[in-house]
N, C-alpha and C positions, 0 to 999 in steps of 0.2 A: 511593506508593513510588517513590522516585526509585531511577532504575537508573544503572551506573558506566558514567561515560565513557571509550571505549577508546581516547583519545586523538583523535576524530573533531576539526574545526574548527566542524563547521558540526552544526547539530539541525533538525531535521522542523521546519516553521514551518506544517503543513498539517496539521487534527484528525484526533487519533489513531484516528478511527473513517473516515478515509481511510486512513489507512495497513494496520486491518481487512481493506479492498477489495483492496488490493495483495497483502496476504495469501493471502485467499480466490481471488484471479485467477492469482498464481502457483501457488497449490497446484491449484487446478481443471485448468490446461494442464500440470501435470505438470512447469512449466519448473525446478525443482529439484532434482538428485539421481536424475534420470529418471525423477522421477513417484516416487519411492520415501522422498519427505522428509517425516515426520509435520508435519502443519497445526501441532502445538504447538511447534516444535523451532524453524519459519518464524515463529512470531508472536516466539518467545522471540528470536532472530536479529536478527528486528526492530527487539523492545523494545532490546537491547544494543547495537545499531547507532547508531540514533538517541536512545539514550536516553529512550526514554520510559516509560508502562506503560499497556497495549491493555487491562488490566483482564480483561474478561469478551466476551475479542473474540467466542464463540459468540453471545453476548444481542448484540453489534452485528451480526453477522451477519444473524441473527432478524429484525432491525431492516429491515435493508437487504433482504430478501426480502418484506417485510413493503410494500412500497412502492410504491405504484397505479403513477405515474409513471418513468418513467425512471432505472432501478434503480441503473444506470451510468453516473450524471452525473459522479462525478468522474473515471473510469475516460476518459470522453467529453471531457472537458477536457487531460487530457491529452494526447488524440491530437490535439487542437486547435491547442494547443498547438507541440506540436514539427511538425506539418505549415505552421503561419503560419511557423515561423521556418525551416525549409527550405524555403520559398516566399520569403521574406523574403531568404536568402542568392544564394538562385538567382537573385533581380532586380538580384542586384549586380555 
């Protein structure tokens, strides 16, 4: 199901079962709406934003709990991430 684009430029180039995580991390810290934003309302926000569709993001969820190793690797990359490049800026 392709979802309408609200005009954005750019689309998620990172699996939609990443963007799940982003989901489940903002809704866990509460960081939207004061902790008061239903998980469905954040994945649907989501899907509209970047245009995609998360499908059955609970079964990715499952997925991602389900996971011997390093539950948060992309969540870990991220912060990876943006700390080389403000490491990066600061040696300039």
């Amino acid at each position: 199901m392709v979802r309408r684009n609200l005009g954005l430029p750019h689309r998620l180039i990172s699996k939609n079962f990443n963007c799940v995580i982003w989901v489940y991390s903002l809704h866990s810290q509460g960081s939207i709406d004061n902790g008061n934003a239903d998980i469905k309302i954040i994945a649907k926000t989501f899907e509209n934003m970047f245009n995609i569709d998360l499908g059955d993001f609970y079964h990715s969820y499952l997925e991602l709990k389900g996971r011997k190793i390093n539950r948060t690797k992309f969540l870990d990359s991220l912060r990876d991430a943006l700390i080389k490049r403000m490491d990066e800026q600061d040696e300039k």
